[in-house]
RODO-2510 file (C-alpha; in nm, 4 decimals, decimal comma):
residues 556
     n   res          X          Y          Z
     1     x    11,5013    16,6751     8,8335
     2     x    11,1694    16,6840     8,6324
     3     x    10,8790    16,6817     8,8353
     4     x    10,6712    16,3906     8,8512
     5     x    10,3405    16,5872     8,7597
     6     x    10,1316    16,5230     9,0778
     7     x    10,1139    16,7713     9,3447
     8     x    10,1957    16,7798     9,6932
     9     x    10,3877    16,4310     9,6545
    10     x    10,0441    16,2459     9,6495
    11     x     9,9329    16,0487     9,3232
    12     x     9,5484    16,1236     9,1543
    13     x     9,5173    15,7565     9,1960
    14     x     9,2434    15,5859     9,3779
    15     x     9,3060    15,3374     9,6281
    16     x     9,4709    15,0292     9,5456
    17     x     9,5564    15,0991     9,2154
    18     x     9,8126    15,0171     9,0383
    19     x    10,0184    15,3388     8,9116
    20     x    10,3723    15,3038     8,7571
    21     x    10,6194    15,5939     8,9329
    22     x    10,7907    15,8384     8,6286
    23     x    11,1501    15,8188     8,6047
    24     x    11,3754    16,1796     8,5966
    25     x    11,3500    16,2667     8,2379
    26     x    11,6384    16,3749     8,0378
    27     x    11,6779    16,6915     7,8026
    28     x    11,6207    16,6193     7,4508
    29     x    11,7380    16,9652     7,2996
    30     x    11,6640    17,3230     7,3123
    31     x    11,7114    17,3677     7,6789
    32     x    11,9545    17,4735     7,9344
    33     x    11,9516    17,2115     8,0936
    34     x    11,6772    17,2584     8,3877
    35     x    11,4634    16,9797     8,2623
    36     x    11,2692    17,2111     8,0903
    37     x    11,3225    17,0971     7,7075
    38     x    11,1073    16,7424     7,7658
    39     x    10,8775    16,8830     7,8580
    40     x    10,7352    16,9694     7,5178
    41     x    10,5636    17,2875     7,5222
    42     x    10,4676    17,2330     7,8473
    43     x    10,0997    17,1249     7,8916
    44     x    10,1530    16,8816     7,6014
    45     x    10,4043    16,6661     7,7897
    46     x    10,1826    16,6549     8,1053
    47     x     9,9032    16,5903     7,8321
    48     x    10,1079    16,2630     7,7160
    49     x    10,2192    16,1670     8,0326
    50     x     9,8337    16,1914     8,2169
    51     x     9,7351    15,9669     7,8657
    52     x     9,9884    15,7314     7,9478
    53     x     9,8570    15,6852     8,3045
    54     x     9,5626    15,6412     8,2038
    55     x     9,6421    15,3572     7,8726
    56     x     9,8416    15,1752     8,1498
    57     x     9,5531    15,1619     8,4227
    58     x     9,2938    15,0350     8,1479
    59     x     9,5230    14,7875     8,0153
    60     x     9,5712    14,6623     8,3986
    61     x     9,1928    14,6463     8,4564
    62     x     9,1660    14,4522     8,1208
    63     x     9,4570    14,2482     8,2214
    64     x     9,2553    14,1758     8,5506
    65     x     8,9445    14,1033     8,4111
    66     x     9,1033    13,8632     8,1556
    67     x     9,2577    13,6508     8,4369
    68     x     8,9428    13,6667     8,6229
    69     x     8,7730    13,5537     8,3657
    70     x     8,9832    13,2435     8,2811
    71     x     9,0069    13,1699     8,6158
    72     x     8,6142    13,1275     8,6445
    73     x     8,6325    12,9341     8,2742
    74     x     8,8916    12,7303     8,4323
    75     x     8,7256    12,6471     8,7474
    76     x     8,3919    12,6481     8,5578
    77     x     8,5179    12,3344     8,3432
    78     x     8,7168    12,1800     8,6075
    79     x     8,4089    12,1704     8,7905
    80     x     8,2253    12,0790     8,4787
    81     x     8,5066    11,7976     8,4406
    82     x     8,4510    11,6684     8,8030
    83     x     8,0707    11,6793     8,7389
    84     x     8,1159    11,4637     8,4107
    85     x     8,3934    11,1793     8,6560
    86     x     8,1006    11,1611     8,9084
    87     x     7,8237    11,0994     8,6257
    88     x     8,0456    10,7746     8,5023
    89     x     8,0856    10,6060     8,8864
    90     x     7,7843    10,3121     8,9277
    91     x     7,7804    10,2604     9,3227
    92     x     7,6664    10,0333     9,6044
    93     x     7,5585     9,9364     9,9344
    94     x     7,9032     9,8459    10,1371
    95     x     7,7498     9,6065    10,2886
    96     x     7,4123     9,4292    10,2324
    97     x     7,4455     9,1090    10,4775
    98     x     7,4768     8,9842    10,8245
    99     x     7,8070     9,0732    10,9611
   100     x     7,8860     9,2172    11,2959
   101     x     8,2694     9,3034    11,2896
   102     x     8,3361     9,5861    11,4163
   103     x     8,5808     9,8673    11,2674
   104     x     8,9391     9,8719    11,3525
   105     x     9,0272    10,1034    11,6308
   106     x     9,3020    10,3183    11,6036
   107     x     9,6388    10,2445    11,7102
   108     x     9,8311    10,4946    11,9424
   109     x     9,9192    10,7251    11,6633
   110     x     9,5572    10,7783    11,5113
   111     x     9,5856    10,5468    11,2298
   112     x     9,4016    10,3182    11,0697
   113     x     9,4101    10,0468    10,8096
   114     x     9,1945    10,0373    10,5088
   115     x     9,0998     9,6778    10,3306
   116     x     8,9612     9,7537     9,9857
   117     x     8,8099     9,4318     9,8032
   118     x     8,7981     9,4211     9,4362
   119     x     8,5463     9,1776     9,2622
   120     x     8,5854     9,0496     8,8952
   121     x     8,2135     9,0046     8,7621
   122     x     8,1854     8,7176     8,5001
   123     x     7,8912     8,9153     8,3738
   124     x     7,7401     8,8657     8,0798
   125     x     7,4906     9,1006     8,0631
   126     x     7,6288     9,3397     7,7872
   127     x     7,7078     9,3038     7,3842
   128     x     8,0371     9,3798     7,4883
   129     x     8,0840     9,1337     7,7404
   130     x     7,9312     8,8420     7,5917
   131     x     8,1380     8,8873     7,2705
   132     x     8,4762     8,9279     7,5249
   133     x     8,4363     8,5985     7,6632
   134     x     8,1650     8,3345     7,8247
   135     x     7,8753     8,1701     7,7188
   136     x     7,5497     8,3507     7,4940
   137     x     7,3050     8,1402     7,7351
   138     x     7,4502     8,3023     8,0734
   139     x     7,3397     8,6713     7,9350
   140     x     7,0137     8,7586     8,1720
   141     x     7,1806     8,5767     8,4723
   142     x     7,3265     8,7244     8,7974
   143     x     7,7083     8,7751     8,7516
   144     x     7,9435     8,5503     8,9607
   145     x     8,2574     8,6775     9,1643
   146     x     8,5428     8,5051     8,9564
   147     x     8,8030     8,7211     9,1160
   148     x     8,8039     8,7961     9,4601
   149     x     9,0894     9,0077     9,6098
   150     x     9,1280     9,2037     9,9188
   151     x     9,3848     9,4824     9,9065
   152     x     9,4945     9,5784    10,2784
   153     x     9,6988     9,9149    10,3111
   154     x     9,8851     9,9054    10,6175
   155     x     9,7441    10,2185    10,8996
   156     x    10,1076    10,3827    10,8700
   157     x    10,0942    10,3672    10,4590
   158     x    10,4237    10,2353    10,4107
   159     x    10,3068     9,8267    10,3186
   160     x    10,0147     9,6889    10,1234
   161     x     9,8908     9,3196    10,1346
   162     x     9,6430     9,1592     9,8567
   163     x     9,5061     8,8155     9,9106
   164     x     9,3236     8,6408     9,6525
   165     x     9,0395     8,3450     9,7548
   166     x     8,9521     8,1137     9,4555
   167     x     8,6454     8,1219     9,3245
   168     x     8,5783     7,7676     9,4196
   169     x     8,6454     7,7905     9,7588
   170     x     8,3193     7,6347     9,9999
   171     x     8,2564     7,8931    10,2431
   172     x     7,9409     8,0138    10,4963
   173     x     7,7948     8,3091    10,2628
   174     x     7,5327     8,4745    10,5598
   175     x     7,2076     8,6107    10,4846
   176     x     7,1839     8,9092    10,2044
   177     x     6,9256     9,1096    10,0726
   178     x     6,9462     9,2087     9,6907
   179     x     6,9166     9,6170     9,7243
   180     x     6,7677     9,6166     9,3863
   181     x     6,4833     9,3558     9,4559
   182     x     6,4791     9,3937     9,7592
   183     x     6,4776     8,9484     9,7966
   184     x     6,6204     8,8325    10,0842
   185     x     6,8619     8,4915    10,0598
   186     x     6,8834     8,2660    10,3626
   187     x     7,2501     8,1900    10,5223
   188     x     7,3941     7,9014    10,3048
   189     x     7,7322     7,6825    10,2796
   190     x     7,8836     7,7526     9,9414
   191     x     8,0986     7,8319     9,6953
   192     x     8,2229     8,1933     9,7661
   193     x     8,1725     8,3126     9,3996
   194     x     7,8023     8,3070     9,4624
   195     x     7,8130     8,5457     9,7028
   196     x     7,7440     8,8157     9,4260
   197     x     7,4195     8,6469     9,3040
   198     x     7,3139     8,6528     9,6504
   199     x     7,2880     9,0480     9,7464
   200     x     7,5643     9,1953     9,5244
   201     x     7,8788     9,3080     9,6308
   202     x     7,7553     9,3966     9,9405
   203     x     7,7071     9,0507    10,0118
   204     x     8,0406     8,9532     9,8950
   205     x     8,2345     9,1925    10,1337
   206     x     8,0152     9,0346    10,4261
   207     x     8,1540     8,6689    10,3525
   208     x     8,4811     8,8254    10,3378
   209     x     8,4188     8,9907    10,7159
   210     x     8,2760     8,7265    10,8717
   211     x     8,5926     8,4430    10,7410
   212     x     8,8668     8,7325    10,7811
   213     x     8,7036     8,8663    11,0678
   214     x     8,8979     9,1999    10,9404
   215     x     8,6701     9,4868    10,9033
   216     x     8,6331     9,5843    10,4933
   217     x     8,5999     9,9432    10,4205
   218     x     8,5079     9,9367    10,0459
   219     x     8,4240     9,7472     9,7514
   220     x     8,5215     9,7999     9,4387
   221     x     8,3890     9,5623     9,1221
   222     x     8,4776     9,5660     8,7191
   223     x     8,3403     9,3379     8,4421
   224     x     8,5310     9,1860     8,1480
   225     x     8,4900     9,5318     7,9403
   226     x     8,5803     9,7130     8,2407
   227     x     8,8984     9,5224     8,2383
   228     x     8,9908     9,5808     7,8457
   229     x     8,8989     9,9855     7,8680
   230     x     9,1531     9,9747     8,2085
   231     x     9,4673     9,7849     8,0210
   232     x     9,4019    10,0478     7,7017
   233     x     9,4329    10,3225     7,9118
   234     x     9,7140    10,2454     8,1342
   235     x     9,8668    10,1620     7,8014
   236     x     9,9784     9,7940     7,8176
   237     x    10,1450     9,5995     8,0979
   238     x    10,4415     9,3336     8,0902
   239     x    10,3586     8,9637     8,1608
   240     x    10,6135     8,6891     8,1185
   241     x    10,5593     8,2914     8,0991
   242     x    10,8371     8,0601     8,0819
   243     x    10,6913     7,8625     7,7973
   244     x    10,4745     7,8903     7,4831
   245     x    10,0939     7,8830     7,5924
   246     x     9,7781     7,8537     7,4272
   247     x     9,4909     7,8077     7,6258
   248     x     9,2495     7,6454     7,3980
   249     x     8,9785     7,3470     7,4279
   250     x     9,1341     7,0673     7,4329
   251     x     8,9816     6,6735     7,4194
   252     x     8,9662     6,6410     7,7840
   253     x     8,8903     7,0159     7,8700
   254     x     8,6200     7,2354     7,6827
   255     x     8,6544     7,6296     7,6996
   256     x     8,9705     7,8306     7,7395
   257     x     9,0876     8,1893     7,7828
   258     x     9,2032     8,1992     7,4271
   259     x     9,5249     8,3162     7,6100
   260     x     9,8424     8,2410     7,3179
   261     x    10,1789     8,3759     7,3965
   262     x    10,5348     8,2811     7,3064
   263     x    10,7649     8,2176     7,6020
   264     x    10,9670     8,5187     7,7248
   265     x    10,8226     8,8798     7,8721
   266     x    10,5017     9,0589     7,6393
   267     x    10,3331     9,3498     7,6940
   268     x     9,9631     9,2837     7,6754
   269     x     9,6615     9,5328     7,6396
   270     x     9,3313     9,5234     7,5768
   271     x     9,1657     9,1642     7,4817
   272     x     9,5052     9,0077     7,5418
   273     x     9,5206     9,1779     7,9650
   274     x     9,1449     9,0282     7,9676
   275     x     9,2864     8,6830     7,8335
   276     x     9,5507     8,6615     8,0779
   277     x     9,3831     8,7074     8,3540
   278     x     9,0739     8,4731     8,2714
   279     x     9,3087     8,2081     8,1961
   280     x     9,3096     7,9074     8,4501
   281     x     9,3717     7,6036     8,2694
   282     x     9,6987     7,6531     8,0813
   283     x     9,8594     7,7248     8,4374
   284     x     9,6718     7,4177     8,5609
   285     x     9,4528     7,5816     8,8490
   286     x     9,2401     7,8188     9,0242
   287     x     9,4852     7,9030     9,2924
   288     x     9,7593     7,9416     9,0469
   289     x     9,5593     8,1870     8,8022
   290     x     9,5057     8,4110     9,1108
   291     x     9,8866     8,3792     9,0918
   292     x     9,9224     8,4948     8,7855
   293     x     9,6682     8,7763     8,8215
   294     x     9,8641     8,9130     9,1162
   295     x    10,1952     8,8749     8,8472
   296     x     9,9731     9,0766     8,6016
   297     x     9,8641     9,3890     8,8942
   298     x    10,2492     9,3561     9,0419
   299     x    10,3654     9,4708     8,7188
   300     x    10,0675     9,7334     8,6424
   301     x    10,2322     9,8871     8,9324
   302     x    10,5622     9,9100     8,8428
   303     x    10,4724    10,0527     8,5060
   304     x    10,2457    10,3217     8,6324
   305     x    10,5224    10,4135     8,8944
   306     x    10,7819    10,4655     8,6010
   307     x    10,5400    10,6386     8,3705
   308     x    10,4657    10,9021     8,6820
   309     x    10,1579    10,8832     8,6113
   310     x    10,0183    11,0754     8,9046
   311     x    10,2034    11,3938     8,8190
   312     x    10,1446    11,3856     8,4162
   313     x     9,8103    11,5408     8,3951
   314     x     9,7099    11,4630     8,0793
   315     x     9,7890    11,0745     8,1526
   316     x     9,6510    11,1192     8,4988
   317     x     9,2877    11,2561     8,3599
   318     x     9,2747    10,9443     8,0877
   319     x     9,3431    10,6964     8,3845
   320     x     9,0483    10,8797     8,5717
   321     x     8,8141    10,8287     8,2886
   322     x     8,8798    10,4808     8,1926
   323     x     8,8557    10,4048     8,6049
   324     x     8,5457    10,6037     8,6349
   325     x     8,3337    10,3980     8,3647
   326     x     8,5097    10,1299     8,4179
   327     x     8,4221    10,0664     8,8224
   328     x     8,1419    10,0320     9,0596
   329     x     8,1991    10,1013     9,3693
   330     x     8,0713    10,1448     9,7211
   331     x     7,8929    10,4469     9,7765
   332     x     8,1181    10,5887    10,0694
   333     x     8,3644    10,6357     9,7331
   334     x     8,1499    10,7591     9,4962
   335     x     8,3461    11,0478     9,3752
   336     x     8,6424    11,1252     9,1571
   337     x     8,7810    11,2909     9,4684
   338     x     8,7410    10,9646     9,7003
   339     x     8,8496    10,7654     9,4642
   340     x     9,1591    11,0194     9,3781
   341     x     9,2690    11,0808     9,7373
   342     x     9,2650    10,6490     9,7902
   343     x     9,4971    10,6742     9,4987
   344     x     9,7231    10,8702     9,6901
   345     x     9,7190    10,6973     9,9697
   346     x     9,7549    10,3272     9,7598
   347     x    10,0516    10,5219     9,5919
   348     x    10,3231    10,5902     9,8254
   349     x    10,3494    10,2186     9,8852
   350     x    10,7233    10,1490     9,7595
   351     x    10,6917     9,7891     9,5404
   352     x    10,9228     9,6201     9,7605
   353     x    10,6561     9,6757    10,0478
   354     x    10,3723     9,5069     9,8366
   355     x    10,2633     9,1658     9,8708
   356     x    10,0385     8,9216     9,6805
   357     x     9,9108     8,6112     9,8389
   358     x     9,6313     8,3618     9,7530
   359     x     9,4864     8,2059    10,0990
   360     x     9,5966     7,8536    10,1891
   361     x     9,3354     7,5986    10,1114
   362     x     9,2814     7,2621    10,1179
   363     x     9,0736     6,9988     9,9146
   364     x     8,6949     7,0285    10,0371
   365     x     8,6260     6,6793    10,1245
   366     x     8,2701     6,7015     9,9462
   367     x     8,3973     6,7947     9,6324
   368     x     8,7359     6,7111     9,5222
   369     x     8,6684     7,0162     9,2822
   370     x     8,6396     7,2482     9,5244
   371     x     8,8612     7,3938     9,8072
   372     x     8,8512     7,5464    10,1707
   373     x     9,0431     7,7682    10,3601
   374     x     9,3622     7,5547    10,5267
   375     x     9,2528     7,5867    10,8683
   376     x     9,5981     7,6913    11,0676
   377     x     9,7690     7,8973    10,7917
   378     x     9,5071     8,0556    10,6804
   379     x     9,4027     8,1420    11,0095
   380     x     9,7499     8,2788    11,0581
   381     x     9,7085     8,5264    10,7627
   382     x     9,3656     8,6199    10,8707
   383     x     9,5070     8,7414    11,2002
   384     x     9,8165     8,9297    11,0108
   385     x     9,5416     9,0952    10,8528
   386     x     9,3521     9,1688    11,1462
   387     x     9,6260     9,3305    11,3641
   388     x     9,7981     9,4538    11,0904
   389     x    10,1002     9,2780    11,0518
   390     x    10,3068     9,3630    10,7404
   391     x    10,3276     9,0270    10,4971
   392     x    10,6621     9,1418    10,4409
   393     x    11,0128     9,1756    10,5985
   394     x    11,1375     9,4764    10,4343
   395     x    10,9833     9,7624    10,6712
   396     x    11,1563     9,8684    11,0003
   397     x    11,0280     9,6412    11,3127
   398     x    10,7710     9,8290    11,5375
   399     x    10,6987     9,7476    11,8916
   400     x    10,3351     9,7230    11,8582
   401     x    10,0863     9,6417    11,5695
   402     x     9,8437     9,9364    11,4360
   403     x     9,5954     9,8051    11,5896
   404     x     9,4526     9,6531    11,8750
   405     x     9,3510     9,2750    11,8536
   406     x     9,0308     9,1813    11,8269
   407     x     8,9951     9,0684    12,1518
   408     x     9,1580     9,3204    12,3243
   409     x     8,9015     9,6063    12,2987
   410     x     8,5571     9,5740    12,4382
   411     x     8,2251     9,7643    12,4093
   412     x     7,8723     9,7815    12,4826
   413     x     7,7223     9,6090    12,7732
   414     x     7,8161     9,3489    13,0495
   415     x     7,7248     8,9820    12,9612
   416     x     7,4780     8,8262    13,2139
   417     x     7,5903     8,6320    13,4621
   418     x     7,6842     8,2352    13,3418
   419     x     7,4315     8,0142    13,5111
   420     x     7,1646     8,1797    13,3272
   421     x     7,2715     8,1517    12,9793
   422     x     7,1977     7,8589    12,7737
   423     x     7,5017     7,7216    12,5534
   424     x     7,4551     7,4967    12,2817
   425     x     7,7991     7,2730    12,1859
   426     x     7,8322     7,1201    11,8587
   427     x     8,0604     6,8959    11,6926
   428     x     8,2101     6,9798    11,3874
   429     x     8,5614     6,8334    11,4068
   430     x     8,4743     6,6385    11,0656
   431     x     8,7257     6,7548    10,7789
   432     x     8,9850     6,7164    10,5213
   433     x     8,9375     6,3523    10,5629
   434     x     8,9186     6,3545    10,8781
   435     x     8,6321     6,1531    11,0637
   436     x     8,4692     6,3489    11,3823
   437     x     8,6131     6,3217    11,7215
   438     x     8,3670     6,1048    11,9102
   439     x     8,2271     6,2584    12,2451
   440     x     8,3899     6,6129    12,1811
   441     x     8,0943     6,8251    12,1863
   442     x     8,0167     6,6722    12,5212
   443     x     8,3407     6,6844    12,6637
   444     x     8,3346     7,0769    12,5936
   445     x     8,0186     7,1180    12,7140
   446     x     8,1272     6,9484    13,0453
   447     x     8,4670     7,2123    13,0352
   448     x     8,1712     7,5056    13,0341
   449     x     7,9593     7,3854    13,3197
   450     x     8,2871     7,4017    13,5121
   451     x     8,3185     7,7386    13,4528
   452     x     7,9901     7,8360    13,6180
   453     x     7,7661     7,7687    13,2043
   454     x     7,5544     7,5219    13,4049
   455     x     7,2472     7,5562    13,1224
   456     x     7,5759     7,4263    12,8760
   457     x     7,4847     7,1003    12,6452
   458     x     7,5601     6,9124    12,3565
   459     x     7,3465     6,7780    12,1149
   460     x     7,4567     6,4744    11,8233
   461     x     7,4281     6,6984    11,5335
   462     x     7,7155     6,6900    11,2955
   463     x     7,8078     7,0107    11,1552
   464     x     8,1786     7,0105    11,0181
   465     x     8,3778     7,3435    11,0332
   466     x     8,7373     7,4273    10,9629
   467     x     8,7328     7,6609    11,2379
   468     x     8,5888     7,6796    11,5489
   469     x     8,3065     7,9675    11,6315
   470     x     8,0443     8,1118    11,8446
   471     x     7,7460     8,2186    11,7478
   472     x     7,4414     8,4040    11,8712
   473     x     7,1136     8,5266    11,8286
   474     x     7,0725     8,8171    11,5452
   475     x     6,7463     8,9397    11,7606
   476     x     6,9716     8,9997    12,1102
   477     x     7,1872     9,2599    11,9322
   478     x     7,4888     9,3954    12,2128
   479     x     7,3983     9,1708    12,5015
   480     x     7,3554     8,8845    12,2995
   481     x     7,7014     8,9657    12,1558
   482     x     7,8845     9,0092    12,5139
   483     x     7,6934     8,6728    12,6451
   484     x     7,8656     8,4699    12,3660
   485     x     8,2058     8,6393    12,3971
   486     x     8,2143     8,5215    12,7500
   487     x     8,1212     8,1837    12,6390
   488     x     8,4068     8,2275    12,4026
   489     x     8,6866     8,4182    12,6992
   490     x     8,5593     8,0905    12,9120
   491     x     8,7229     7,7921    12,6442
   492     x     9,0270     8,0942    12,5219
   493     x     8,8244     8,1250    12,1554
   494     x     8,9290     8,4770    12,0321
   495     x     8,6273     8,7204    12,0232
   496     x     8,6883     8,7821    11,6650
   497     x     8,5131     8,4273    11,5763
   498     x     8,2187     8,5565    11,7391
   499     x     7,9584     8,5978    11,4976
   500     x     7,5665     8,6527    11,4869
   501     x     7,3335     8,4513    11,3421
   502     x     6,9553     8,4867    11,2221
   503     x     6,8144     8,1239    11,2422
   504     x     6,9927     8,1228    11,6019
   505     x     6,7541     8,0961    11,9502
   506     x     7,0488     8,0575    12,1615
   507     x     7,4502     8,0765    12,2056
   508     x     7,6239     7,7741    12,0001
   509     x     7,9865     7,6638    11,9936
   510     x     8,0788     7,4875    11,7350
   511     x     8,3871     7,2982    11,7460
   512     x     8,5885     7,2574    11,4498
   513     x     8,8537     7,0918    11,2796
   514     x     9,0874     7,3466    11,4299
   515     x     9,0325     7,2083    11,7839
   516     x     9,0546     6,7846    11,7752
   517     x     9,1632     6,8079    12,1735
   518     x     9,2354     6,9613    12,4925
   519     x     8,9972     7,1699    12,7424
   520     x     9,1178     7,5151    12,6192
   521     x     9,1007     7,6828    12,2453
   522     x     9,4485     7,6113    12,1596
   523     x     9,6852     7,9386    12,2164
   524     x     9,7203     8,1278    11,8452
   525     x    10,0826     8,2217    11,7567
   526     x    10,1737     8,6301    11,7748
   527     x    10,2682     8,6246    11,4057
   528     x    10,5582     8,8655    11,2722
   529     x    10,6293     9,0766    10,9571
   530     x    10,6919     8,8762    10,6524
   531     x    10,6035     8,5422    10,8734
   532     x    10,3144     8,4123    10,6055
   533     x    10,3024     8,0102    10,5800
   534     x    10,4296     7,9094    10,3024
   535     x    10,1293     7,7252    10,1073
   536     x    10,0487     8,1391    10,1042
   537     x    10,2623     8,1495     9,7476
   538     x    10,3533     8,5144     9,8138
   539     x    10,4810     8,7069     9,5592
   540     x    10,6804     9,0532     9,6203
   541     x    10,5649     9,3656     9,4200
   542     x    10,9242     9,4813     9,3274
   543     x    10,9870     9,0932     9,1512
   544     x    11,0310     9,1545     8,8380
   545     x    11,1487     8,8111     8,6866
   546     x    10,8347     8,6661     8,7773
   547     x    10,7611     8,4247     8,5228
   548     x    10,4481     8,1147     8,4829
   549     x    10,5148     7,8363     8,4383
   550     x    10,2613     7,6302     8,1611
   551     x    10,0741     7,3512     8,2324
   552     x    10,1998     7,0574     7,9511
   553     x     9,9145     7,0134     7,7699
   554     x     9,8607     7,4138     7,7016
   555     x    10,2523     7,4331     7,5601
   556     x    10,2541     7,4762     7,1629
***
């Protein structure tokens, strides 16, 4: 056999590199076959063979400073990349307004929930916007919250819930503070969509809190342009209405979406995504746009599922950048990475396991143009919420929800002892054209001085709720907290409509149009999966022959 040219059996290489081992060379002519005619006059064939080594170790080194040097290109502009995602997100406060509710505990596994809620600004306050929809003379003026969703993904990640309020819904919006002026609004009873001129979006997620009692974990908000850049990049998404519409000013109605469609299924981008979902009149309401918005996201689900988006990267990075510019969000998510890895999480949901809901409401009874939450259903769908109950039937039954109920867990310090607490009761049993139950603030006051509240009282003033609550002093933090929630243990009110107040001086129940009779709160129904009232209009996310109906006067 030839020899291998190194001596002693060791190789001339240093450690750790690379060196190819010669093969048994064969006689090329001449010789007697003793491996002596390759070698080529001797010293010239070790010659060649010590070049070779040494051609092969620099084109390895070269080979390995190449790579290296991609490698730190390539993590040089993916880092540049992720720089450039961050530099588009606008962020937030979470949370700029009075609301105690606390976050969900984990259930036995370690899980949580999270409750995302997304905000559609009417804004204005752009070229682009104004010339996508609205009036010239609202540009300079604090945005509304048109759309108001909240997107609850279940603590074990196999359901999602989203739950629409209409804009024109007359809720208790609590005190806020604007984090850009710094102005501070008082508590007031109002439509919900003003929430966002009244402290931002933080101040719409605490009106959300403080009616759900469900603790909200982010915020995310988009304007009209926002929307448009979105339906481009996803790349169009299918709606379907069961008639021709046009929703245009009509005698009777000024204004319109500008929405026109022929009956049947369309796939609608752009101008034509923003149209759909700003329509309201051609389907002949608020609750029923929120509807067809949750028709429109149902299906912008399905198609980014079948376009597997989330493992085509060059789809994937387009989506990121439309999202990025297109969002503000709360600044807990204020990365491409947050917002990436809730993607992930929001993805695994199968369709079948998603459901859309708008909350059951009534007529307000001050406004025949406005609404409020339906007292007992939408109660009922607050508490799914709350302990986590899926909205639908589909998922495998589980002996216990994710998480605890609100009144289950408590925290922080003792309350003090009854006697010495003063109670305030109020009537607000007025509602929904109902007149007020005479005498029932007093007759609940007399229940608490049974139960040891001797300071208890009622006084005449009228102040109509749907539901009943408990409030409490801002100032007395914890112990003013525990001192109302055993006001609220003492008549069987659940703790989690136990809020704080800052005009408050003492502990006040306030009775509402929820509880007309009887001593005790009256005992809430454990609600199951898929057990939503049915004023709750729930749609499933795997329907695909979803269809809207038009309203008469918007069919052409």
């Amino acid at each position: 056999m030839a020899q291998s040219g190194v001596r002693g059996g060791r190789s001339r290489h240093e450690p750790g590199e690379l060196v190819q081992e010669e093969r048994p060379r064969t006689q090329t002519g001449g010789g007697d076959g003793d491996g002596g005619g390759d070698q080529g006059g001797g010293r010239g064939g070790s010659h060649r063979r010590g070049k070779r080594r040494r051609g092969g170790r620099r084109v390895l080194r070269w080979s390995a400073i190449v790579l290296a040097v991609l490698i730190l290109v390539s993590a040089g502009a993916g880092y540049l990349y992720y720089r450039h995602l961050n530099g588009n997100i606008d962020t937030g406060n979470r949370n700029n307004g009075e609301s105690d509710v606390e976050k969900t505990k984990p259930n036995s596994a370690g899980q949580t929930p999270i409750n995302i809620l997304l905000i559609g600004s009417d804004s204005r306050n752009s070229a682009e916007n104004v010339k996508l929809g609205g009036s010239k003379s609202s540009v300079g003026s604090k945005p509304l919250a048109d759309v108001q969703m909240l997107v609850h993904l279940s603590a074990d990640r196999k359901s999602a819930s989203m739950v629409s309020i209409p804009r024109d819904t007359r809720v208790d919006i609590p005190k806020c503070t604007d984090p850009d002026t710094g102005e501070t609004y008082p508590a007031k009873n109002t439509l919900i969509n003003e929430s966002l001129q009244r402290g931002g979006p933080g101040c719409t997620l605490a009106t959300w809190q403080n009616l759900t009692g469900a603790y909200i974990d982010h915020w995310m908000m988009i304007d009209f342009a926002g929307v448009v850049d979105m339906a481009d990049a996803i790349g169009g998404v299918p709606v379907c209405v069961k008639q021709n519409v046009w929703d245009h000013p009509t005698a009777a109605v000024p204004g319109g979406s500008g929405l026109k469609l022929k009956a049947g299924t369309t796939k609608v981008k752009g101008k034509k995504a923003l149209q759909w979902l700003r329509t309201r009149h051609a389907w002949g309401s608020d609750p029923l746009r929120a509807k067809a918005q949750h028709m429109y996201l149902n299906s912008m689900i399905r198609t980014l599922k079948s376009q597997n988006v989330f493992t085509d990267a060059p789809r994937l990075l387009g989506l990121a950048e439309a999202a990025t510019k297109a969002l503000t969000v709360s600044e807990e998510i204020g990365t491409g990475k947050e917002l990436y890895d809730l993607a992930m999480q929001l993805k695994t949901v199968p369709t079948n396991r998603i459901t859309s809901t708008t909350m059951p409401s009534i007529e307000d009874y001050q406004n025949k143009d406005h609404l409020l939450p339906k007292p007992d259903d939408a109660d009922k769908m607050w508490a799914m919420l709350r302990d986590d109950v899926p909205f639908d039937k589909n998922g495998k039954a589980t002996s216990a929800s994710a998480s605890p109920s609100p009144s289950a867990s408590k925290s922080g310090p003792a309350a003090a002892p009854a006697a010495g607490l003063s109670v305030t009761v109020v009537n607000g049993t007025a509602g929904d054209d109902q007149a007020p139950v005479s005498g029932r603030a007093s007759a609940i006051a007399t229940v608490l001085q049974g139960k040891g509240f001797t300071k208890a009282g009622a006084i005449t003033t009228q102040d109509p709720r749907t539901r009943t609550q408990v409030t409490y002093p801002e100032s007395t933090g914890a112990q003013g907290k525990a001192n109302a929630v055993s006001v609220a243990e003492a008549l069987n009110i659940p703790s989690s409509q136990v809020r704080s107040a800052a005009d408050a001086t003492t502990t006040v129940v306030t009775i509402g149009s929820d509880w007309r009779e009887g001593n005790s709160y009256p005992e809430q129904d454990t609600p199951e999966a898929g057990d939503l009232p049915d004023s709750a209009d729930a749609i499933n996310g795997s329907e695909k022959d979803a269809c809207m109906p038009v309203y008469a006067p918007y069919v052409w």
